[in-house]
C-alpha positions in Angstrom: 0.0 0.0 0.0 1.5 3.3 -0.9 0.6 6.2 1.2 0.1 9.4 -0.1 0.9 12.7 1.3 -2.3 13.8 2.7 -2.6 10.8 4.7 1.1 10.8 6.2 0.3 13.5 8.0 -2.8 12.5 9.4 -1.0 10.2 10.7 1.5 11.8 11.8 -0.6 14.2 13.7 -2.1 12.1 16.3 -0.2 8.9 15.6 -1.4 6.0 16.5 -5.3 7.1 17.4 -5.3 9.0 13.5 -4.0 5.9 11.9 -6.7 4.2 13.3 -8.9 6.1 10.6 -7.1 5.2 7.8 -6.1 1.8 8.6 -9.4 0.1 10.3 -8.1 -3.0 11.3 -5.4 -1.8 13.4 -5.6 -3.1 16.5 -6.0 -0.1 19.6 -7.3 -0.5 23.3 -10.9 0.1 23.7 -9.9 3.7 25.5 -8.0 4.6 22.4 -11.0 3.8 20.1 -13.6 5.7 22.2 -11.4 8.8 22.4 -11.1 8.4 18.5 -14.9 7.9 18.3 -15.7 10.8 20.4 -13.6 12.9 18.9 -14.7 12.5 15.2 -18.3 13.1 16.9 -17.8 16.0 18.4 -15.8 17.1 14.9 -18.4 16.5 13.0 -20.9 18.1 14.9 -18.9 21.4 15.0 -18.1 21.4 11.7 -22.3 20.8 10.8 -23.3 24.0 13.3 -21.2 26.2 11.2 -22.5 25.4 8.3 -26.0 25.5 9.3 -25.5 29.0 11.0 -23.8 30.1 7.8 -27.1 28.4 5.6 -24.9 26.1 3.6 -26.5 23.2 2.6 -23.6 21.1 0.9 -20.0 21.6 0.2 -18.1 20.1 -3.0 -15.8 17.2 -2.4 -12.4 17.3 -1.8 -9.7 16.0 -3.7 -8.9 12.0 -3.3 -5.3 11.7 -2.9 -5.0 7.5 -3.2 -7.1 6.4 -5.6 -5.6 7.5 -9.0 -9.6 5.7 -10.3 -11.8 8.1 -8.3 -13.7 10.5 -10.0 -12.1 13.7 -7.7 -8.6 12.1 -7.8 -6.5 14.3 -7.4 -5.8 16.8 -10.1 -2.2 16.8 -11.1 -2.1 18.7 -14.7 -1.0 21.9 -15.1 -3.3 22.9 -18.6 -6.4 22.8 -16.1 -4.4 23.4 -12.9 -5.9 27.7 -13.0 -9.4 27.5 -13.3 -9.0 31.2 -11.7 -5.9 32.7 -13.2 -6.2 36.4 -12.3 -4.9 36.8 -8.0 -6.3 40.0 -6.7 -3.6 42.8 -7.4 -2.1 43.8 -3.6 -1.0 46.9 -5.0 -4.8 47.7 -6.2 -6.8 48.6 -2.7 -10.3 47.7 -2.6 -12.0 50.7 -3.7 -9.8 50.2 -6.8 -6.9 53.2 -5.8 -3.3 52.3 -7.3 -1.6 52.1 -4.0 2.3 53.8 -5.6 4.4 54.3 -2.2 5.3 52.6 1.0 3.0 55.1 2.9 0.0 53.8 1.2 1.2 50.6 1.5 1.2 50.7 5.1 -2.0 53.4 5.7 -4.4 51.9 3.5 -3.7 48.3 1.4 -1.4 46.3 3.4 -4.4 46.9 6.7 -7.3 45.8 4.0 -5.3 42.9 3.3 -5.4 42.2 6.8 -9.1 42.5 7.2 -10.0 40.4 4.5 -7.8 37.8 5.5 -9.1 37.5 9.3 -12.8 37.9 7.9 -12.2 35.3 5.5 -9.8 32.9 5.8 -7.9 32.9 9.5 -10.5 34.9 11.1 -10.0 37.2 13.9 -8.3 37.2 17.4 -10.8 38.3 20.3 -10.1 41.1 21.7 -10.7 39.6 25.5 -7.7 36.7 25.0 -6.6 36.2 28.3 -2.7 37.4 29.5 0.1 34.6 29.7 2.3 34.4 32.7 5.4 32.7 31.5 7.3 30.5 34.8 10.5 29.0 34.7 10.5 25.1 35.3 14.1 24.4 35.5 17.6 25.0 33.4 19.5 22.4 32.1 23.1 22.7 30.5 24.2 20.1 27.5 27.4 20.2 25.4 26.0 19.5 21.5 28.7 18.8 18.5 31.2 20.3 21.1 29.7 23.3 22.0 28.0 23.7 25.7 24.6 25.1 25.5 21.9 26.4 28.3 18.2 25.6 28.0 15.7 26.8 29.8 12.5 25.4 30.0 9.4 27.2 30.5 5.2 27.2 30.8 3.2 30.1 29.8 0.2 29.9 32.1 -2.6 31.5 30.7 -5.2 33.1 32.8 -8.1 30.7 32.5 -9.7 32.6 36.1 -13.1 33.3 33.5 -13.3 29.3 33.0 -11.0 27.0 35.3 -12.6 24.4 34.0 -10.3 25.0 30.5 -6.7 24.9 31.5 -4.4 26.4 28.7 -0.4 26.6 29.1 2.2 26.8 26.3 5.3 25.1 26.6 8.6 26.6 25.5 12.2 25.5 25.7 14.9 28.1 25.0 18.1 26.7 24.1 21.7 29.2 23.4 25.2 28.4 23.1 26.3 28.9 26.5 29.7 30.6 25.2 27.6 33.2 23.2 29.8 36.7 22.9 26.0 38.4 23.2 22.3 38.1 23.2 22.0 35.6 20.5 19.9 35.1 17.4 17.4 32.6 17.9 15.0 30.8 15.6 11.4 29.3 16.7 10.8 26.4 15.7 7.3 24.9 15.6 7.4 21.5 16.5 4.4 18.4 16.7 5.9 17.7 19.8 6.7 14.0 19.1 8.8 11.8 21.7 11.7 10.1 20.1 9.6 6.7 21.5 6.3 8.0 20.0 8.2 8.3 16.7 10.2 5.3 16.6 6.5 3.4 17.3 5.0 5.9 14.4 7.5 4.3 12.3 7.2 1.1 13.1 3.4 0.9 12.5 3.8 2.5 9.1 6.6 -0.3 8.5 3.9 -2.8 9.7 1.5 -1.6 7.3 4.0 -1.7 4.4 4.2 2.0 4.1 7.6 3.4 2.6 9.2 5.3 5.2 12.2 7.1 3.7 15.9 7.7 5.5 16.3 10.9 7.3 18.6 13.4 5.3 22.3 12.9 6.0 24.2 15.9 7.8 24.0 17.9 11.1 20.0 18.2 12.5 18.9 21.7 12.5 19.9 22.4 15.9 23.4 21.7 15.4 23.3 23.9 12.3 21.5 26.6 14.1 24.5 26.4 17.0 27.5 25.7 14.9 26.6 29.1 13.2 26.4 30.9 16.8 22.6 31.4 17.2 19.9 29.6 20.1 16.9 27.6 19.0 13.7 27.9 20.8 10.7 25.2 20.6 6.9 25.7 20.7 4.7 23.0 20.0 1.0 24.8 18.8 -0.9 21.3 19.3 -0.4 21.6 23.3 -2.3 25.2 23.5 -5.2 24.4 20.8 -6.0 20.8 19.0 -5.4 20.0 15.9 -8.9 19.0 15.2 -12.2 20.5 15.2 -13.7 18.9 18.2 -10.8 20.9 20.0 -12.4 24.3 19.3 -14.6 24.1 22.5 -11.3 23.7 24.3 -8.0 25.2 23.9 -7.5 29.1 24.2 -10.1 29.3 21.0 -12.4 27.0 23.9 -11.4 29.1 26.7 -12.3 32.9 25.3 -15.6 31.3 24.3 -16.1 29.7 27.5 -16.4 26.2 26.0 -19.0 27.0 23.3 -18.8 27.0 19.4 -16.8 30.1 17.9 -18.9 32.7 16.0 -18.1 32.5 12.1 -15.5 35.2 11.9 -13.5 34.2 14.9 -9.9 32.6 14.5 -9.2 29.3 13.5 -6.2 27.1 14.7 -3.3 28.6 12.6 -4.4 31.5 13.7 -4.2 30.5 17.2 -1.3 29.2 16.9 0.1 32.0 15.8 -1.1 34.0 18.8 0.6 31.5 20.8 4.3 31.6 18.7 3.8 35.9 19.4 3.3 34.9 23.4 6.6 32.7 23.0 8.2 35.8 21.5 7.1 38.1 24.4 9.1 35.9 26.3 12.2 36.3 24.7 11.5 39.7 24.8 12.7 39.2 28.1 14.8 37.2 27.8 18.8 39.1 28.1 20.6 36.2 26.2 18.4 36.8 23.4 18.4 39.3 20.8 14.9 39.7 20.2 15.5 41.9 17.3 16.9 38.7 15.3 14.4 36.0 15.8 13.2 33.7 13.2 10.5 31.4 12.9 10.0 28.2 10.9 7.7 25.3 10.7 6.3 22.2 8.4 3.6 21.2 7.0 0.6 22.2 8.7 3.4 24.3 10.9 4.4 25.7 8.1 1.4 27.5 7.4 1.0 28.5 10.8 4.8 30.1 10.7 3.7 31.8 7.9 0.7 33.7 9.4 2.8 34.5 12.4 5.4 36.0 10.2 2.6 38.0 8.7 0.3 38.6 11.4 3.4 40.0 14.0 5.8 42.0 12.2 8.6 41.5 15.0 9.8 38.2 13.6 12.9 38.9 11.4 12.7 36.1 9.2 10.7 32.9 8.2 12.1 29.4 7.2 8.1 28.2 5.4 8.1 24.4 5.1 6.0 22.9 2.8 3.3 24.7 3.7 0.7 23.6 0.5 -2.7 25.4 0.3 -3.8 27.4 3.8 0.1 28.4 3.6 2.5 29.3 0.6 0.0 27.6 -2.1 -2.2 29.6 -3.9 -6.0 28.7 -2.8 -7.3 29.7 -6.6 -5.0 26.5 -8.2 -6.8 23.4 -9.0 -4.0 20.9 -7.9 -2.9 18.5 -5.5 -5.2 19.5 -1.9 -8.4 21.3 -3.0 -10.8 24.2 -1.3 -13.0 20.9 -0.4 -10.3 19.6 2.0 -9.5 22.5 4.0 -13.4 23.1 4.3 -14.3 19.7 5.2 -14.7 18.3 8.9 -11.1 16.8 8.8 -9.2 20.9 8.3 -11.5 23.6 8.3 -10.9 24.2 12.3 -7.6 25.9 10.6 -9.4 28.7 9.5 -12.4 31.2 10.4 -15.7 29.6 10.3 -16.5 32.1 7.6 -13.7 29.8 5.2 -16.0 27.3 4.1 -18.5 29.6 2.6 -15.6 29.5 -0.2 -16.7 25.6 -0.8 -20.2 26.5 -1.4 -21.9 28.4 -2.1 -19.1 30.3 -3.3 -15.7 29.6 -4.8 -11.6 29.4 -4.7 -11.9 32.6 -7.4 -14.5 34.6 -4.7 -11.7 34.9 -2.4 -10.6 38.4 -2.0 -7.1 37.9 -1.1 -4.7 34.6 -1.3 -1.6 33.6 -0.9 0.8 35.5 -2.7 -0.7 38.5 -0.4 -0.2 36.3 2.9 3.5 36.7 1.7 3.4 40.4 1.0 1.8 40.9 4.4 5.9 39.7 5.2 7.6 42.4 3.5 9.4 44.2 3.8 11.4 41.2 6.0 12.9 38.2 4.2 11.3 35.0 3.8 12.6 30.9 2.9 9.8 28.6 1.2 10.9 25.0 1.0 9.8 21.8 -1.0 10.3 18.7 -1.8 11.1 16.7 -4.4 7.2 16.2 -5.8 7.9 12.9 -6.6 9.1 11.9 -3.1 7.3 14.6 -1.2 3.7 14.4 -3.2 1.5 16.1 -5.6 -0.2 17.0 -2.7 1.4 20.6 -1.6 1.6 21.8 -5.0 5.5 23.6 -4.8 4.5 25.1 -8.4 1.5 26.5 -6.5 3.7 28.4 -3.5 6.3 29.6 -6.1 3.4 31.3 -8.6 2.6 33.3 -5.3 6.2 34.1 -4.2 6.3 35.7 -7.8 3.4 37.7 -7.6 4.5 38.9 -3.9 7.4 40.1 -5.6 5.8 44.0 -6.5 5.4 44.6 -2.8 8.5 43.7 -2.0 10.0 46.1 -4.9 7.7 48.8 -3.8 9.1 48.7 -0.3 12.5 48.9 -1.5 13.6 45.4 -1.5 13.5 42.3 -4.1 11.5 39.1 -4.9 12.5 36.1 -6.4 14.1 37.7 -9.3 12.5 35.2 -11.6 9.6 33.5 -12.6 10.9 30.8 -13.9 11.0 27.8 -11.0 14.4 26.7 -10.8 15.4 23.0 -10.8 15.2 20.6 -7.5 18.0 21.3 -5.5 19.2 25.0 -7.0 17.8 27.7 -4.6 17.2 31.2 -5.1 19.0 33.7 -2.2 19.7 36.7 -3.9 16.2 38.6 -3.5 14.8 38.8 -0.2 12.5 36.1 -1.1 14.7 32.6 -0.5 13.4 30.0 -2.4 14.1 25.9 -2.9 13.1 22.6 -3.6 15.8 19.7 -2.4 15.5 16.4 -4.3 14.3 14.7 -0.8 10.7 14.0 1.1 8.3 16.2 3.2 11.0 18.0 5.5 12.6 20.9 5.3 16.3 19.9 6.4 18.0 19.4 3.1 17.0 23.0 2.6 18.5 24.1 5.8 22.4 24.8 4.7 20.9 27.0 2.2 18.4 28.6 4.7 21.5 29.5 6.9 22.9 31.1 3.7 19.9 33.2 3.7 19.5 34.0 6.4 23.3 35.2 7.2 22.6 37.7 4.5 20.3 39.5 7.7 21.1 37.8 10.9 24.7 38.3 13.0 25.5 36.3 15.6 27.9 37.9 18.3 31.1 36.3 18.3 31.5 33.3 21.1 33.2 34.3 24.2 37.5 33.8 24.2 
């Protein structure tokens, strides 16, 4: 059985409870099955309250990404692949003014951009969201690839007094070189939280199920990389401060504002959420005196990916973004009829991503009704640099649809020129494993699977065209 990309991380996100729904005959305990039950219950009677308060009767299908026979297999060919081929202009506001300087830029499109995409598509943050108190657990020191490191570890308790019954924390490890000549860069990285056991057990199940699990990339990890080059790492994982599933909107810090009742339709989704939490992790370091909180970076796959992404937009205090494979909801052009459709990240299984308000854009209206997308999710970045990373598509998948994120990093490029800095520098999509780093939009697509570490060397190249680590102490 060969399993496709959209499934891998399914299974990957709640390992061996999510693999239950895609492999049926795998054996689980009876309190592992009734959490699963429950769970796709209460899912599917969120996701059926929206669409009733919105009036939607029916939502087209999504995409079918492992039977090449089904009728809504997956699309995969480019002469169909643009049903909607003109993006809105984000140098065209709204009420159709030509927006020709950065101070228009910043008054009046760049805010509308905003507002349509928190109406529409991430939806907006309350304005009552509780404070976070962030409290030191403990330090620990390490030496890594020879050099001694510090790491703090850390939970920020948010105030739940308005519902106790809905405890939210976020936890945060801040790791530097313990040598550092300064306060450090640092990037954020968003992680799924995995234990090395619950992995090795996540392999081994796929393995069981004849599923090709491919090698990890050769070389340093990313944290060695990241501390061989003089900066910190810090590590958030979203999933522990809101689910990554829809019956987890009536808990969470999207549960806990609402008091453990459905969201309204314009209210935020998960990646916005998690966003709000990766801004509450960068409060911290803030604070934090072996930190330079003017160079921090933020990066994240897959589903993470998106949700680095919308931080990077959303709070213009990151410095720079590693985006990971990010597909449609991230990078990927919404409008492009390839690989994931509008169908999957409206249906029960993704739309607790976005706003309520998102799946009106599966019926009754479309992809081309949108009045933003991605390519202006990227421009929200600008003027600060940003890395998009792929895979191989025939390792990685079909699914994310690289040609999808690099026809939107091309059409940021105008706002990045208008604001005195450069795109791409092409629109021609360069060949797996040749990146593009002299514009202040990085760009590349290694020859490997979904991950973005054989793009990592080539990130760091990047990113030292904007990031200085102090030298280490003598």
């Amino acid at each position: 059985m060969k399993l496709r990309f959209g499934s891998l991380l399914a299974l990957a996100a709640a390992l061996a409870v999510a693999a239950a729904a895609q492999f049926p005959g795998m054996h689980l305990s009876v309190a592992q099955r009734a959490r699963l039950q429950a769970q796709q219950r209460a899912t599917a009677a969120g996701h059926r309250y929206m669409m009733d308060i919105l009036h939607i009767r029916s939502l087209r299908p999504g995409a079918d990404g492992f039977n090449p026979k089904a009728p809504n297999y997956q699309n995969t060919d480019e002469a169909t692949a643009n049903p909607y081929p003109h993006l809105p202009n984000p140098l065209i506001s709204n009420r159709g003014i030509r927006i020709t300087t950065p101070a228009q830029w910043w008054r009046l499109r760049r805010p509308e951009i905003e507002q349509d995409f928190d109406r529409d598509v991430y939806g907006y943050v309350p304005r009552n969201v509780p404070k976070v108190s962030w409290i030191l657990l403990r330090t620990t020191h390490a030496v890594h690839g020879g050099i001694p490191t510090v790491t703090r570890h850390l939970i920020g308790h948010v105030d739940n007094s308005s519902d106790p019954a809905i405890p939210v924390n976020i936890p945060l490890t801040v790791t530097v070189p313990a040598d550092a000549g300064g306060p450090v860069p640092v990037l954020m990285h968003l992680s799924f939280g995995f234990s090395p056991a619950a992995m090795k057990a996540f392999v081994a199940m796929l393995k069981a199920h004849h599923v090709p699990v491919p090698p990890p990339p050769k070389g340093p990890s990313w944290q060695q990389q990241l501390l061989n080059a003089d900066w910190g790492y810090a590590v958030l994982t979203p999933t522990k401060f809101q689910a990554d599933n829809g019956a987890g909107l009536r808990r969470g810090i999207i549960g806990l504002v609402n008091h453990g009742h459905y969201r309204r339709p314009e209210q935020w989704g998960a990646l916005r959420a998690w966003a709000w939490g990766a801004s509450r992790a960068l409060d911290y370091l803030e604070t934090d005196p072996q930190v330079n909180a003017h160079e921090v970076a933020i990066e994240g796959l897959s589903r993470l990916g998106k949700a680095a992404l919308v931080t990077m937009a959303y709070d213009q205090r990151f410095a720079i973004g590693l985006i990971g494979s990010s597909g449609k909801g991230g990078a990927t052009l919404f409008r492009r009829h390839y690989g994931e459709e509008m169908g999957n990240l409206a249906g029960a299984g993704e739309y607790h991503w976005f706003a309520g308000n998102f799946i009106q854009f599966d019926g009754p209206r479309n992809a081309g009704d949108l009045p933003v997308d991605s390519h202006e999710l990227i421009a929200m970045c600008a003027p600060r640099p940003i890395f998009i990373s792929y895979g191989a598509p025939h390792v990685e998948g079909t699914w994310v649809d690289s040609r999808g994120s690099f026809m939107a990093a091309v059409a940021a490029g105008p706002v990045y020129r208008l604001l005195g800095k450069r795109g791409l520098e092409t629109d021609q999509m360069p060949p797996l494993g040749v990146a593009l780093l002299k514009g202040d939009i990085g760009w590349r697509r290694s020859h490997g699977g979904h991950t973005d570490l054989p793009n990592w060397p080539d990130f760091m190249q990047f990113a030292g065209k904007y990031i200085h680590a102090p030298p280490r102490k003598s």
